[in-house]
Steps between C-alpha positions, in 0.01 A plus 500: 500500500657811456502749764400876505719793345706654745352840705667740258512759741664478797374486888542829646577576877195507711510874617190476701294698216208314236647353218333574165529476130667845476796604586515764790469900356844630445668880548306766250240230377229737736467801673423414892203692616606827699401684787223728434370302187160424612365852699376307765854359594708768693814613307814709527289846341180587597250496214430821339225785659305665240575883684723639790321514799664681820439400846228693684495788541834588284473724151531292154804562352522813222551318152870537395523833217181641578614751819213742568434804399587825658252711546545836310372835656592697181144536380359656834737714492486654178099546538608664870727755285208550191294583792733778668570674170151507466538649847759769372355587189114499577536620851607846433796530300351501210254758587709748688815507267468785238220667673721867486252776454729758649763631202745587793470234698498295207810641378672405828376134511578460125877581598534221777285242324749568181800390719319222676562146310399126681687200395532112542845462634703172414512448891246650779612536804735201493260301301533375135222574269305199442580237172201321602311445171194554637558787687725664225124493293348621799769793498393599143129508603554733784700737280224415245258649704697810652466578151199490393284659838815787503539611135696787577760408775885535417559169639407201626626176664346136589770228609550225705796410781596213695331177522193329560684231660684655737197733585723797411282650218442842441273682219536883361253679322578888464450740232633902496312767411338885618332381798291780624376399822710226642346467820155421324673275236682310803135469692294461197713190386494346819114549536484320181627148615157438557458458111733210503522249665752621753420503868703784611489584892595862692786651275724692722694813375818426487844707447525522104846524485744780384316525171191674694156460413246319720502121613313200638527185555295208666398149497297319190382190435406364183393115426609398848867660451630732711675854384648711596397895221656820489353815296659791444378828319688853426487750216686287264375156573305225670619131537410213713739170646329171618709310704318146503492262786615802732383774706464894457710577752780266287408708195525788650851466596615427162293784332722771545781266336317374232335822372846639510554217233153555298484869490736732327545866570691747244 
């Protein structure tokens, strides 16, 4: 009888694991499960959250890029300086300047208001003038209107100094000319704050300086800022100075120094 073929393959050590009809998986033939395959098995990264979300009571982060914005006071204030030309020019200055009847008196004021100019320095009283876009427009508005309500002044001057930032801003509006009555010009245009929409308190006279004339100065307040406003009237001119987020006592102890620097005498 003949007997079987031989096993052709032969008997392995007994290892301890099930034999079978395939040989055991070897290096690269799979990829072994890993940690954090199935979401319900724990793993070395926490699945991803949909949104940041702070602990109680703590702020949410500000997205990167987008800082916020700062919050610009330029357009109040140019509708606060609008407002006090309106002030100067519809308050009394406009109405009082050229009013000579007198040919001798007439002849006298012509003289000083001749040699009487007003000016927009480069620097007011240790204050550059503005390069603020906004408020280098609203500069060419005030002078815009200067203009137009006094025809026939010499000269006339709307500017800005300082900064908004630093709360260091001042405005000018003046204009020269035969001012015949400058005590009634100086009350008139105060009086006429109540046209705009500038809440001007007591106005105290005030020392006007070496260039003579009459002064006053007081506190304001105008969309919830504080100022600080100087007027001054004499034969040859009247001008005004705001001094935002101040006082009128703080204007009034620059106005001598920066009229010196607005008004020019011959």
């Amino acid at each position: 009888m003949s007997q079987p073929p031989a096993n052709p393959y032969p008997p392995q050590p007994d290892n301890g694991e099930p034999h079978g009809s395939y040989p055991p998986p070897q290096p690269g033939d799979a990829t072994p499960p890993q940690p954090g395959d199935n979401p319900s098995q724990p793993g070395p990264f926490p699945p991803a959250q949909p949104g940041i979300h702070p602990a109680p009571g703590q702020p949410y982060p500000a997205a990167p890029g987008a800082p916020a914005a700062k919050k610009s006071n330029v357009g109040k204030i140019l509708l606060i300086s609008l407002a006090a030309v309106l002030v100067l020019c519809l308050g009394g200055a406009a109405v009082a300047f050229f009013a000579v009847k007198d040919e001798a008196k007439e002849a006298v004021e012509a003289v000083e208001a001749a040699n009487t100019r007003v000016v927009a320095p480069e620097t007011l009283a240790g204050r550059a003038k503005s390069t603020d876009p906004s408020l280098l427009e609203g500069a060419k508005q005030l002078e815009a209107e200067l203009n137009k309500s006094l025809p026939d002044a010499t000269s006339t001057a709307g500017a800005f100094y300082g900064t908004v930032e630093r709360k260091d801003l001042v405005m000018v509006a003046a204009a020269s000319g035969r001012n015949t009555d400058p005590a009634k010009t100086l009350d008139d245009t105060i009086s006429g704050a109540g046209q705009a929409d500038l809440q001007v308190k007591e106005m105290k006279s005030v020392d006007a300086g070496p260039l003579g004339g009459l002064a006053k100065c007081g506190d304001a307040e105008a969309s919830t800022v504080p100022l600080g406003i100087c007027v001054w009237s004499d034969k040859g001119s009247i001008g005004m100075i705001i001094i935002y987020f101040k006082g009128g006592q703080e204007a009034a102890n620059e106005l001598s120094t920066m009229r010196g620097q607005i008004q020019q005498k011959n």
